[in-house]
C-alpha positions as CSV (number, residue, x, y, z in Angstrom):
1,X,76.3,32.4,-65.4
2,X,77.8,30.3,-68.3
3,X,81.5,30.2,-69.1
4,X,82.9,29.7,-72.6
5,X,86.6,28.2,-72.6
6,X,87.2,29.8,-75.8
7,X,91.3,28.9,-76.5
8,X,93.8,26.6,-75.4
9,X,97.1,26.6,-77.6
10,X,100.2,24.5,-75.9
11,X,103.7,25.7,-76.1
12,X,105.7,25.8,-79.6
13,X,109.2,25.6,-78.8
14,X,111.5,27.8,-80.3
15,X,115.6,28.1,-80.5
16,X,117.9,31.1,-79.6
17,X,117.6,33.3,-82.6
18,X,121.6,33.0,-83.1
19,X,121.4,28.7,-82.6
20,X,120.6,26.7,-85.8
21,X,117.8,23.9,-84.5
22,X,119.7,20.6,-84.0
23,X,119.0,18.2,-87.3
24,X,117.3,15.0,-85.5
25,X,116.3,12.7,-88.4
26,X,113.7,9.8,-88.3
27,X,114.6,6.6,-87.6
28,X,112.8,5.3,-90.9
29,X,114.1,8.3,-93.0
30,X,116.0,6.7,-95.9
31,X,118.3,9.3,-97.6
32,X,122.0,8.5,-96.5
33,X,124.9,10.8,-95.1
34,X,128.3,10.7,-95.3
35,X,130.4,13.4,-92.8
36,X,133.6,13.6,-94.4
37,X,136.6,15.4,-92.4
38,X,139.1,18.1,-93.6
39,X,142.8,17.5,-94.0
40,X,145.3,20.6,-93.7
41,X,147.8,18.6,-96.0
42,X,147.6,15.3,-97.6
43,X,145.3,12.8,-96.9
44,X,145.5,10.1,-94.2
45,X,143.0,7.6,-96.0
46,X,143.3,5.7,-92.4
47,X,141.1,8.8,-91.1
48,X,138.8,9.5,-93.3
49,X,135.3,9.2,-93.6
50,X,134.0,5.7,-95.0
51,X,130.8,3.8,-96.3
52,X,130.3,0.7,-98.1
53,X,127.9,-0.7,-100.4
54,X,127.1,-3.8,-102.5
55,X,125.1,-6.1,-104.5
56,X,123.0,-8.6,-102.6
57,X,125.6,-10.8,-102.5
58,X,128.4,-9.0,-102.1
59,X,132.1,-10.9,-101.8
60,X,131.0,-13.9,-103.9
61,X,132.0,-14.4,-107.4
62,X,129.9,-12.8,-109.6
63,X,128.8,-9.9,-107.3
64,X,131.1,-6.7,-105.8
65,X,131.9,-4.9,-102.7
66,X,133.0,-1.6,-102.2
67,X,134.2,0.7,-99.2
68,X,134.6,4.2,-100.2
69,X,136.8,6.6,-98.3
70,X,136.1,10.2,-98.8
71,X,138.0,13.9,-97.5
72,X,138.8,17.1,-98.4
73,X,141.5,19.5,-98.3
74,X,142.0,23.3,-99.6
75,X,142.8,21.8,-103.0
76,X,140.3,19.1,-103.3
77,X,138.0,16.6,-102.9
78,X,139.5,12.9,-102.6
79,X,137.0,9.7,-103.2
80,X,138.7,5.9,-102.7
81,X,137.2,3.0,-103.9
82,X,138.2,-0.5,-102.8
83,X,136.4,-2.6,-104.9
84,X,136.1,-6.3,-103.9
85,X,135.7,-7.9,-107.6
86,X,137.0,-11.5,-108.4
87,X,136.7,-11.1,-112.5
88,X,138.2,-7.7,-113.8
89,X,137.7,-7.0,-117.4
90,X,139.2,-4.0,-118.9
91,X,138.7,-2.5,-122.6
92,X,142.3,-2.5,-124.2
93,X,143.3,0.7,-125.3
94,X,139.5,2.5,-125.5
95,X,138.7,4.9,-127.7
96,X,137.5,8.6,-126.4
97,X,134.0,6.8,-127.4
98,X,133.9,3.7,-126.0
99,X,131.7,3.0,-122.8
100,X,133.2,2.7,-120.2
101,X,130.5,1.5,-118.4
102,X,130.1,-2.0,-120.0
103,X,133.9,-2.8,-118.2
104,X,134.9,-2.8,-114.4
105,X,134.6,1.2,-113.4
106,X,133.6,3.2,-110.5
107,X,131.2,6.7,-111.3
108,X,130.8,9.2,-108.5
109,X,128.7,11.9,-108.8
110,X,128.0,15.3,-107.3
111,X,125.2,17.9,-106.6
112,X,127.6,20.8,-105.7
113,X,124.2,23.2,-105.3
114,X,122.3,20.5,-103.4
115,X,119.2,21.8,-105.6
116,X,118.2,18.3,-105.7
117,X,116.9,18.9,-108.8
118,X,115.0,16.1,-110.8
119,X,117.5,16.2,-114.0
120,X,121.4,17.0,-114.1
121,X,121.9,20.9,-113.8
122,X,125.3,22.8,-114.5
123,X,126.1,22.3,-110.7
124,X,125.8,18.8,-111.3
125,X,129.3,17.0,-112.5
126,X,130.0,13.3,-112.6
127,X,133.6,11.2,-112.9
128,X,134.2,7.8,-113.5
129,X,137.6,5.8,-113.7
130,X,137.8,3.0,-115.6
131,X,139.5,-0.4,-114.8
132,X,142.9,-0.9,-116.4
133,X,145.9,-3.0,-116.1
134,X,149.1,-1.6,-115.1
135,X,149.2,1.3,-112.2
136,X,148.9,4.6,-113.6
137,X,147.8,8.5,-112.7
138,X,146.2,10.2,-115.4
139,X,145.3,7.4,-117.8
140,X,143.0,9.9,-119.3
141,X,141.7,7.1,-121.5
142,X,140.3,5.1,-118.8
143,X,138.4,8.2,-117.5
144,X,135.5,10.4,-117.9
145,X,133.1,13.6,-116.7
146,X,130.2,15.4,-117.7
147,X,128.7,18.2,-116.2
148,X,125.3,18.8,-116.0
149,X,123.4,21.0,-119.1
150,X,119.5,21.2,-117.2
151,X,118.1,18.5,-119.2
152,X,120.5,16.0,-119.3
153,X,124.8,15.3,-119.7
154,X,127.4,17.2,-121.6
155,X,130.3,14.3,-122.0
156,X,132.1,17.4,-123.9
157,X,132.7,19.3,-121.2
158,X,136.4,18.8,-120.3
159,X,137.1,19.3,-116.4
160,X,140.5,19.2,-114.7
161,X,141.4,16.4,-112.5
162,X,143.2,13.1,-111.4
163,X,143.1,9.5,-111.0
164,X,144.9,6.7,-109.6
165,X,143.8,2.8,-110.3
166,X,145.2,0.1,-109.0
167,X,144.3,-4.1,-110.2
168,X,145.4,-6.5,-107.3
169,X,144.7,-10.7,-108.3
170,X,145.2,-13.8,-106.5
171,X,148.1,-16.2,-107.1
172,X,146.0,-18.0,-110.1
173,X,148.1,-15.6,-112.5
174,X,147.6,-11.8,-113.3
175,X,144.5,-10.8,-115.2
176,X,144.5,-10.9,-118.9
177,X,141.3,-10.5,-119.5
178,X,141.1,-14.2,-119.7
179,X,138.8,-15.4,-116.3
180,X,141.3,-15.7,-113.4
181,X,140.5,-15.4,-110.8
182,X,141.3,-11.7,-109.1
183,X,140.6,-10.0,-105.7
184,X,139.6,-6.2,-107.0
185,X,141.3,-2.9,-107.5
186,X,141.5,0.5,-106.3
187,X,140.4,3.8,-107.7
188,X,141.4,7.7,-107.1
189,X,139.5,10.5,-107.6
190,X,141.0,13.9,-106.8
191,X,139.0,17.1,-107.9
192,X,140.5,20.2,-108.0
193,X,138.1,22.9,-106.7
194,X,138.5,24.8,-109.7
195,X,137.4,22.6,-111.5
196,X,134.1,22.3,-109.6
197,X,133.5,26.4,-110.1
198,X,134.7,27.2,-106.9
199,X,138.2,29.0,-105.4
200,X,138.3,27.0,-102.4
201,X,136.3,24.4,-100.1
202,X,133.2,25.0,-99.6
203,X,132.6,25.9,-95.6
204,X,132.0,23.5,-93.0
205,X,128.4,22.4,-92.5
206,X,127.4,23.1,-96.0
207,X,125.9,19.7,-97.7
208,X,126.0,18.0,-101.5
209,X,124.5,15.3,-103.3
210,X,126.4,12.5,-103.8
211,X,126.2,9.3,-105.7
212,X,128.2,6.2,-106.4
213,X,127.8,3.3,-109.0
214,X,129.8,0.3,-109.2
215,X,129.7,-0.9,-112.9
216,X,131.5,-4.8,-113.5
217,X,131.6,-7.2,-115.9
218,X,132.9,-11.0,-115.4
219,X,132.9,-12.2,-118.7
220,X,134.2,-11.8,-122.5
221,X,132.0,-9.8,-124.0
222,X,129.4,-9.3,-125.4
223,X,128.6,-11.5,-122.2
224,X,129.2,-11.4,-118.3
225,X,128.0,-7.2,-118.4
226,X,126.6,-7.3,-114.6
227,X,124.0,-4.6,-113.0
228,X,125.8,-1.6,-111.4
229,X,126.0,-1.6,-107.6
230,X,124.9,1.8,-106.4
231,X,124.9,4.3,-103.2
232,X,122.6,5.0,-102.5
233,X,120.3,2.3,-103.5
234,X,117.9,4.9,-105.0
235,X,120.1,6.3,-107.3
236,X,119.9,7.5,-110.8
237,X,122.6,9.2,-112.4
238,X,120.0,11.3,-114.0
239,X,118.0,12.1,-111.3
240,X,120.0,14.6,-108.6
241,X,116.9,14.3,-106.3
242,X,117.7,10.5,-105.6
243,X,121.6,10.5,-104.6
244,X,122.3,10.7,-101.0
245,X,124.7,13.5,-98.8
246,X,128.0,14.8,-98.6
247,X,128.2,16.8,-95.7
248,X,131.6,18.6,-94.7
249,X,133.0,18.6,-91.8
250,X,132.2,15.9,-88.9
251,X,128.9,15.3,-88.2
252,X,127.1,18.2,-86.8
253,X,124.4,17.4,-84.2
254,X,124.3,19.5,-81.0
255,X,122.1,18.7,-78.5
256,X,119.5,21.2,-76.8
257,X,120.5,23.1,-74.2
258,X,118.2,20.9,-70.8
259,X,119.0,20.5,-67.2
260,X,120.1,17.2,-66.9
261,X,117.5,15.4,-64.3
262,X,118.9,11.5,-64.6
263,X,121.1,8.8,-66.4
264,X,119.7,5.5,-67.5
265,X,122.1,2.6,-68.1
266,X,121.5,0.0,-70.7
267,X,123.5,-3.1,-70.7
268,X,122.5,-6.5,-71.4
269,X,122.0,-8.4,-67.9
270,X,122.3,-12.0,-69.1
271,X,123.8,-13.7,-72.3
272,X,119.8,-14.3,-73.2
273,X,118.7,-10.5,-72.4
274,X,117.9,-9.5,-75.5
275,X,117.5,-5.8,-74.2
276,X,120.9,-5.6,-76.3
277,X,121.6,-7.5,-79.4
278,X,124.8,-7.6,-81.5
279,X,126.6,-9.4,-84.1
280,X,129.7,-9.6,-86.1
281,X,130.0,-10.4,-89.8
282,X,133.1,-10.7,-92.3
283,X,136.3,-12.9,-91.3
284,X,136.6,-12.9,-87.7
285,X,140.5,-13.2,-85.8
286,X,140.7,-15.5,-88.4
287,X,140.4,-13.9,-91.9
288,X,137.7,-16.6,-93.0
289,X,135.4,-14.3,-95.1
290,X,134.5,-13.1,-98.3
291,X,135.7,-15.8,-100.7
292,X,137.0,-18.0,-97.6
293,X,132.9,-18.8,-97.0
294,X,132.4,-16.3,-94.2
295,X,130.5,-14.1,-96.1
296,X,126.7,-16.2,-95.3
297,X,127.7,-16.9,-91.7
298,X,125.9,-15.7,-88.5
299,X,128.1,-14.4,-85.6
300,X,124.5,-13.4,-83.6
301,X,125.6,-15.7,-80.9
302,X,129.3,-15.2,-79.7
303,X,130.7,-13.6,-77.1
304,X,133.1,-11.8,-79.3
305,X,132.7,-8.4,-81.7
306,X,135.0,-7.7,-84.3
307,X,135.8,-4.5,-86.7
308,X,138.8,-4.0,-89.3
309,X,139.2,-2.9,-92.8
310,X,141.9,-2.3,-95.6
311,X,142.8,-0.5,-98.5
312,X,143.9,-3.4,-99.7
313,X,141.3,-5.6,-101.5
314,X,143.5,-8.8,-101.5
315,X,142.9,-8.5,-97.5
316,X,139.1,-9.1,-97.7
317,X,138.8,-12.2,-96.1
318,X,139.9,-10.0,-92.9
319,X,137.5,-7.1,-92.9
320,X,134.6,-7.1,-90.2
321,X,131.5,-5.1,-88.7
322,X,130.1,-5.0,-86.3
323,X,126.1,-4.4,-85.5
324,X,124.3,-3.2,-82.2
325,X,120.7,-2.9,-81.2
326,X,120.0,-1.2,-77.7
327,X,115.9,-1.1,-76.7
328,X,114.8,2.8,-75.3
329,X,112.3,1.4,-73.3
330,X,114.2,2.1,-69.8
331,X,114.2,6.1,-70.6
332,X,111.3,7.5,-69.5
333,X,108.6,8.8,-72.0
334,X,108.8,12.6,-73.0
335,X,112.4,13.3,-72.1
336,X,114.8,15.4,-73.8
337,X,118.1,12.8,-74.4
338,X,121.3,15.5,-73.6
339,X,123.9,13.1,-74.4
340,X,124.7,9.4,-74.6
341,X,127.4,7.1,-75.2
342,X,128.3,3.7,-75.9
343,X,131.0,1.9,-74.3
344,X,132.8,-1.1,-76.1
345,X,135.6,-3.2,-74.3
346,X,139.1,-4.3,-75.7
347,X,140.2,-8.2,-75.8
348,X,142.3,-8.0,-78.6
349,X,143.8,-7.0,-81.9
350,X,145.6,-8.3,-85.1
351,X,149.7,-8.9,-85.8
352,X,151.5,-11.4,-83.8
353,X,153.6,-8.8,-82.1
354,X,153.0,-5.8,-80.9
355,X,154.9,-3.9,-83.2
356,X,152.5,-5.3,-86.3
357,X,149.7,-4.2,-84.8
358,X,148.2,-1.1,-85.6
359,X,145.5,2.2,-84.4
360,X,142.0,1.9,-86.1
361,X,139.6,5.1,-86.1
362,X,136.5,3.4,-85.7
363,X,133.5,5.0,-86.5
364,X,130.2,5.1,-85.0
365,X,127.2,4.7,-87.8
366,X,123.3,4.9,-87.3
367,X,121.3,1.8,-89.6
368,X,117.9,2.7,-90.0
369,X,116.6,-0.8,-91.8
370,X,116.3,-3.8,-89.9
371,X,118.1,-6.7,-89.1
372,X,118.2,-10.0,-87.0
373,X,120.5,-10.9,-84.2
374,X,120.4,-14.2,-85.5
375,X,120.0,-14.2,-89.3
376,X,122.1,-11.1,-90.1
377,X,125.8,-11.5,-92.3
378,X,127.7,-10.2,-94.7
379,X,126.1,-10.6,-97.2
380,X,122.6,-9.0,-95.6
381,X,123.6,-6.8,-93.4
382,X,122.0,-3.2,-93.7
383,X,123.6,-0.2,-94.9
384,X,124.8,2.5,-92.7
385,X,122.4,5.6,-93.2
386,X,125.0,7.9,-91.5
387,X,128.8,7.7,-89.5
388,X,127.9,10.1,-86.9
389,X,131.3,9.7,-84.7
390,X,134.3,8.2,-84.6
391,X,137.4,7.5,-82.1
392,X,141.4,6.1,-82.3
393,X,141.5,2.1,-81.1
394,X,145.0,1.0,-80.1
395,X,145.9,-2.8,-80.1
396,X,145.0,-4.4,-76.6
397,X,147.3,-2.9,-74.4
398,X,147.8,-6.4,-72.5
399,X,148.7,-9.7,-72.6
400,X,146.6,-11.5,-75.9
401,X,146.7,-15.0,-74.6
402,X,145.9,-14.2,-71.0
403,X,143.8,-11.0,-71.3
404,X,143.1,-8.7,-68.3
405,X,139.3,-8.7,-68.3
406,X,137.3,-6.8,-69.3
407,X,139.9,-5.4,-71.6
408,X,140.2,-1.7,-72.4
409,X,137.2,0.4,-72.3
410,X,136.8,2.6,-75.6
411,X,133.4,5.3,-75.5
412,X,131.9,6.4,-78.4
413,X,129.9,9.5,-79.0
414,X,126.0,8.5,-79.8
415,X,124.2,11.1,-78.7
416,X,122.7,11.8,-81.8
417,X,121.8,8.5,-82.8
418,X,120.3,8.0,-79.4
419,X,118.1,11.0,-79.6
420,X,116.8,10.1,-83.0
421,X,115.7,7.1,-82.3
422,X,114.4,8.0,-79.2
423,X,112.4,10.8,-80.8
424,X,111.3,8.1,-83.4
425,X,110.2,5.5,-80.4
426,X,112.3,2.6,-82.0
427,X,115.5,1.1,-80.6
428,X,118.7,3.0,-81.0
429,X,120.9,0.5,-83.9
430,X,124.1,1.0,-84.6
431,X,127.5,-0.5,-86.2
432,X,131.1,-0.2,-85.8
433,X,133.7,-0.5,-89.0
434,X,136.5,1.4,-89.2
435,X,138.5,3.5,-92.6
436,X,141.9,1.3,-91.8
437,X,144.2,1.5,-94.5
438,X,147.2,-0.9,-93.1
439,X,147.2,-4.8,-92.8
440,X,147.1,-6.3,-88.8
441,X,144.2,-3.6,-87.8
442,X,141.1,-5.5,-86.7
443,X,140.3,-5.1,-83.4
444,X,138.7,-8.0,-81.1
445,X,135.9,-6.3,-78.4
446,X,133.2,-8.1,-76.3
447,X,129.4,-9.2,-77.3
448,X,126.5,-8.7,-74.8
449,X,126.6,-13.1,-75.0
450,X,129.4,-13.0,-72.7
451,X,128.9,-14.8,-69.6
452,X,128.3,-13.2,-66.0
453,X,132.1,-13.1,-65.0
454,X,132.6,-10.5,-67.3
455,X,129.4,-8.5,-67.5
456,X,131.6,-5.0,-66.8
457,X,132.8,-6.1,-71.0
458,X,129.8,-6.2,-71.9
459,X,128.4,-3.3,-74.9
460,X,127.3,-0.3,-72.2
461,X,124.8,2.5,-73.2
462,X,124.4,5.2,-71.3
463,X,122.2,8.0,-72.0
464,X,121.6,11.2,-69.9
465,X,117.9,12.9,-70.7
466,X,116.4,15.9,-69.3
467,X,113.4,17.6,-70.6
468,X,112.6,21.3,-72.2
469,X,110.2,23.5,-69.6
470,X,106.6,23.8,-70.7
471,X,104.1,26.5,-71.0
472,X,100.2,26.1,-71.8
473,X,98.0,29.3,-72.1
474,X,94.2,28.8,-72.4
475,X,91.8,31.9,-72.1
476,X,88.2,31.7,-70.5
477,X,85.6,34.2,-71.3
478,X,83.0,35.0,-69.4
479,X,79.7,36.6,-71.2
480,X,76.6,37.9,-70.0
481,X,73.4,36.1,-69.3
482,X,71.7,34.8,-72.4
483,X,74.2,36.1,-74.2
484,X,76.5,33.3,-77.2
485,X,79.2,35.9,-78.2
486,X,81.8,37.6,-76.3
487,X,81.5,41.9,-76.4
488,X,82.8,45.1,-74.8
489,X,82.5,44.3,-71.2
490,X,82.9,40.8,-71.1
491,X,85.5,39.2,-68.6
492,X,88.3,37.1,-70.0
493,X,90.7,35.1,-67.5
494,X,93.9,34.4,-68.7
495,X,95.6,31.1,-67.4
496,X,99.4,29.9,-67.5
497,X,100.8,26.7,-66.8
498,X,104.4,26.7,-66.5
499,X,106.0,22.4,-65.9
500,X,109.1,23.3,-63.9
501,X,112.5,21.5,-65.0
502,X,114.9,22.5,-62.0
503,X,116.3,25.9,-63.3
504,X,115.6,29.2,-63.1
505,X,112.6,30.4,-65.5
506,X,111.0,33.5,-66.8
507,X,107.7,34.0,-68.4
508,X,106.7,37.8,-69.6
509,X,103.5,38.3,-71.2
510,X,102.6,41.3,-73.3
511,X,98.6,42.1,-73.2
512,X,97.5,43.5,-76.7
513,X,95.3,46.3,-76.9
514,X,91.5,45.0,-76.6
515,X,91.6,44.3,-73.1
516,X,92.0,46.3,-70.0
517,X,95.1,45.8,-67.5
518,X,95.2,43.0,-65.5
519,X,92.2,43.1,-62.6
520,X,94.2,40.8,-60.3
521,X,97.1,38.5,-61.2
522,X,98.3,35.5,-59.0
523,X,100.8,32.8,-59.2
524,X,101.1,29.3,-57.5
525,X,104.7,29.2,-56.8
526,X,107.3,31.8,-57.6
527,X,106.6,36.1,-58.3
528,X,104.3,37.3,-60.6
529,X,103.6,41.2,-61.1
530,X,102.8,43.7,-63.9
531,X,104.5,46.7,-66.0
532,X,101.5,49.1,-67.1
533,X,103.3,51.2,-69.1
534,X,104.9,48.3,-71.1
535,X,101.5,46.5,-70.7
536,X,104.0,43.1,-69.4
537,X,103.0,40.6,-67.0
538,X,106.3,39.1,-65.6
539,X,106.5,35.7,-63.7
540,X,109.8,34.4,-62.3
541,X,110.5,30.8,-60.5
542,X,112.4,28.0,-60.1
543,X,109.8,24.8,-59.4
544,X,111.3,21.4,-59.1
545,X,110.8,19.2,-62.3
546,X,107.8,18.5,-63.5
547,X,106.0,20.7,-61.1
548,X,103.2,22.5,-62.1
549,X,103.0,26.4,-61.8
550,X,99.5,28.2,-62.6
551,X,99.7,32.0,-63.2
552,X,96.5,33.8,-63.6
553,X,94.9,37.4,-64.5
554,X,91.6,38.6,-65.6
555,X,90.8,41.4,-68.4
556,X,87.9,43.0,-69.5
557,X,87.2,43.6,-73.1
558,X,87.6,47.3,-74.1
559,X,86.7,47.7,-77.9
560,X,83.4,47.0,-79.7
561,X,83.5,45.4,-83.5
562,X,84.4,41.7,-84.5
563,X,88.2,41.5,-83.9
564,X,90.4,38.7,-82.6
565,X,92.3,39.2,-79.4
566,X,95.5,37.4,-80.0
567,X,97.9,37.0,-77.0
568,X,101.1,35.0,-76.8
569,X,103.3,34.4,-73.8
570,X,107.3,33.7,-73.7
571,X,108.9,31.1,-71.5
572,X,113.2,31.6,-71.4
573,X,114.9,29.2,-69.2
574,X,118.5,29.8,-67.8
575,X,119.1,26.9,-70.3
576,X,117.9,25.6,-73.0
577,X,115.8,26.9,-75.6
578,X,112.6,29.6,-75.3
579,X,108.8,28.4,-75.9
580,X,106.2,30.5,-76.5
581,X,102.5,29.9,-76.2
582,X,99.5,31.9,-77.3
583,X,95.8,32.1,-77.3
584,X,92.3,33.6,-79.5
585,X,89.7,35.0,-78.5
586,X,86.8,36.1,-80.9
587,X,84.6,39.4,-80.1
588,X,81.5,39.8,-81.3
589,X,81.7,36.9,-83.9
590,X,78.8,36.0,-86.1
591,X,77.5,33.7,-86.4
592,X,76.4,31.6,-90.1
593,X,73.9,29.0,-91.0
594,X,74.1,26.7,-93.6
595,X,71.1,25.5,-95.4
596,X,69.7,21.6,-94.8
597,X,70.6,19.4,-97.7
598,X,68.8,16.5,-97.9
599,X,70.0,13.5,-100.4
600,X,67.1,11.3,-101.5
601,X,68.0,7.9,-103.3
């Protein structure tokens, strides 16, 4: 008697009809996020959401930097831009025509549909503030918007909103336009939601497109124009479908809903494991970057981290990041990662006394393009695809000069950059920077190059995994001697394997019509039994993890005619989410020849 295994379909996994499937991006993906957080009253630009951007060379004359803080309230949208720029230019007293563009100004624009569409539509709105002397709100002639038209700009359209713009220079005299050298300026974007077509914010959750350039000039005209920065790197002002997001709200990721069944621990073991890798970039404790010549130097090495920022450009020399690279490869393969989180240890802080120094919310980012321990700076250093969490630094709570090692332990949320990388196969890599607005508000943590007294200060991830429950179904068909093809008659054995994950599960299995009741059913572990009038095969259980259950149950075929016989199975765990899995079978099929096709040279 021959046996035809007709069917087997593994198990698609499906959410709770009322859960929206977590978001787990690739590691590689490319478009970049920005989470930004709502503010009941005014903004605290010390809390807000932040990402940074530059030209190659970034911090050194001739090139730019910018950090750009963003937030919302029920009045408005609020964008910041510190810009690092050592040569401001300005056009004196512009006419409504002049461009802009050709001087120092920042553009932002937005996708308020997140159509993505591939030219500007009338949800599509851009604003751009233009360098100018003197502080002043509402210099109308320094500014400009457009609103999308479908095919391209309307720079008519006249939209309701404010700006603030700032100039800061060194002590080399204030800028005239003549060549001094400067250190940057700030610039203010608040949009009314009016003015964007809407009565209010929009909710939490919902996304926008979003786009930054970064235009500069460092000479008198008609030299020193300089190539626009931009963030992302893809985009084009005229292209929607190449800005990045604006998501509101803090970052959104929930994990699924697994058993947990164990914790791995990732911490460097030596100064030379290079199971964790870090580095800092930017000044240091000591303020020696950006034009100070820290911008090109590699920290890969030390046994420090640092992380600070300002609003204030002329304070550049002081800003730091932090990166972090933690290798995977100690979480076992095929494992569900329920939460994670990485652990950073206190040393120190800026301000010589305690009452200088000051709180930094420090967020969390994911970096999807790579980077070298030992090569990486400044200057080179990746951009953040996404800031994913974020927590409130103190200063060191002890003694500076003597510290109490390891310091004070801070824990950050990574859970979802864990579990996108880990879904990806790559190593988890991370940085730290905060949105600081005030001077004295670096913060001084330990590397993984520390030395073996104080391995406890060492970076610490730790990553709890579990894994879904799994259901196969194949089907087995038995025909009759000599025959190919199944018919009325014919046997079919059903077969479920249910991998256990140390919780309660439930499989039901509705038989369609076609096929007779079950003959017999049988289970390997747990209670199986059957529901004729509902036509439902029920098993319940509770095997250990990663124990196999099998459930069978042969049928007969009951109806003649080519048909398909298709038959799909539920798993529902007490927790997480449901999978289903299904099967085919083919009655009667015919069979069809094709003719012999011969090709002769």
């Amino acid at each position: 008697m021959r046996k035809l295994v007709v069917v087997l379909l593994l198990a698609v996994l499906m959410p709770p009809s009322h859960v929206a499937p977590p978001v787990v991006r690739a590691q590689g993906e490319s478009v970049r996020r920005v989470n930004i957080p709502y503010f009941a009253h005014e903004v605290t630009w010390a809390q807000t959401a932040i990402f940074w951007f530059g030209q190659d060379e970034q911090g050194v004359p001739g090139k730019n930097y910018a950090d750009v803080r963003l937030a919302y309230t029920a009045e408005a949208l609020c964008v910041r831009a510190t810009v690092v720029d050592y040569y401001l230019w300005y056009k004196p007293d512009p006419a409504p025509t002049d461009e802009l563009t050709q001087y120092d100004a920042v553009a932002i624009y937005l996708d308020t549909g997140f159509d993505r569409a591939g030219t500007p539509q009338t949800d599509d709105y851009t604003f751009l503030i233009g360098a100018h002397h003197w502080p002043n709100e509402n210099a109308v002639q320094y500014r400009r918007q457009a609103r999308g038209t479908g095919a391209g700009w309307d720079t008519s359209w006249a939209g309701d909103w404010t700006d603030y713009e700032a100039m800061q220079w060194s002590n080399t005299g204030p800028n005239d336009n003549g060549g001094n050298i400067d250190y940057g300026w700030t610039a203010i974007f608040t949009i009314p939601w009016g003015t964007l077509g809407r009565s209010g914010p929009p909710s939490e959750e919902v996304r926008w497109g979003l786009g930054v350039r970064l235009y500069d000039r460092d000479d008198q005209p008609p030299a020193g124009y300089v190539a626009p920065g931009r963030w992302p790197g893809t985009v084009d002002p005229n292209s929607p479908d190449t800005w990045g997001e604006l998501h509101f709200g803090y970052a959104d990721y929930q994990p699924p809903s697994v058993a947990p069944q164990g914790t791995t621990t990732i911490r460097a073991t030596s100064p030379q494991d290079n199971t964790v890798e870090d580095a800092w970039m930017g000044g240091g404790g000591t303020c020696g970057g950006g034009h100070e010549g820290g911008s090109e130097t590699n920290h890969g090495g030390d046994t420090g981290l640092f992380v600070g920022t300002e609003t204030s450009p002329t304070h550049f020399p002081c800003f730091n990041k932090s990166y972090l690279r933690f290798s995977l490869a100690a979480i076992p393969p095929g494992k569900t990662v329920i939460s994670a989180s990485l652990a950073l240890h206190l040393w120190g802080h800026a301000g010589e006394t305690p009452d200088l120094a000051q709180p930094s919310w420090i967020h969390l980012f994911t970096i999807s393009d790579p980077w070298e321990e030992m090569t990486i700076h400044w200057n080179n250093a990746p951009l953040a695809r996404e800031n994913v969490s974020a927590i409130w630094v103190n200063p060191y709570s002890g003694d500076r000069a003597n510290p109490d090692w390891p310091g004070d332990p801070y824990v950050w949320d990574a859970t979802q950059a864990v579990a996108e990388a880990y879904a990806d196969g790559h190593p988890v890599s991370l940085a730290i920077y905060g949105s600081d607005s005030a001077q004295h508000s670096s913060k001084y943590l330990t590397s993984s190059e520390t030395d073996d007294w104080n391995a406890e200060g060492r970076p610490t991830l730790t990553v709890v995994w579990g894994q879904e429950p799994q259901l196969v179904k194949s089907v087995e068909a038995i025909p009759a001697p000599s025959e190919s093809v199944i018919k009325l008659g014919d046997t079919l054995t059903y077969t479920l394997q249910v991998l256990g994950s140390a919780q309660p599960l439930t499989v039901t299995d509705v038989l369609p019509a076609g096929i007779s009741h079950p003959l017999t059913y049988s289970s390997s572990d747990g209670s199986v039994g059957y529901e004729p009038a509902a036509r439902k095969l029920t098993w319940a259980g509770a095997p250990p993890t990663a124990q196999a259950v099998t459930i069978t149950y042969p049928v007969t075929v009951t109806q003649s005619g080519t048909y398909a016989i298709i038959n799909t199975a539920h798993l529902t765990p007490a927790e997480g989410s449901t999978a289903t899995a299904s099967s085919m079978v083919i009655v009667e099929a015919r069979q069809m020849f094709l003719p012999c096709v011969v090709k002769w040279r």
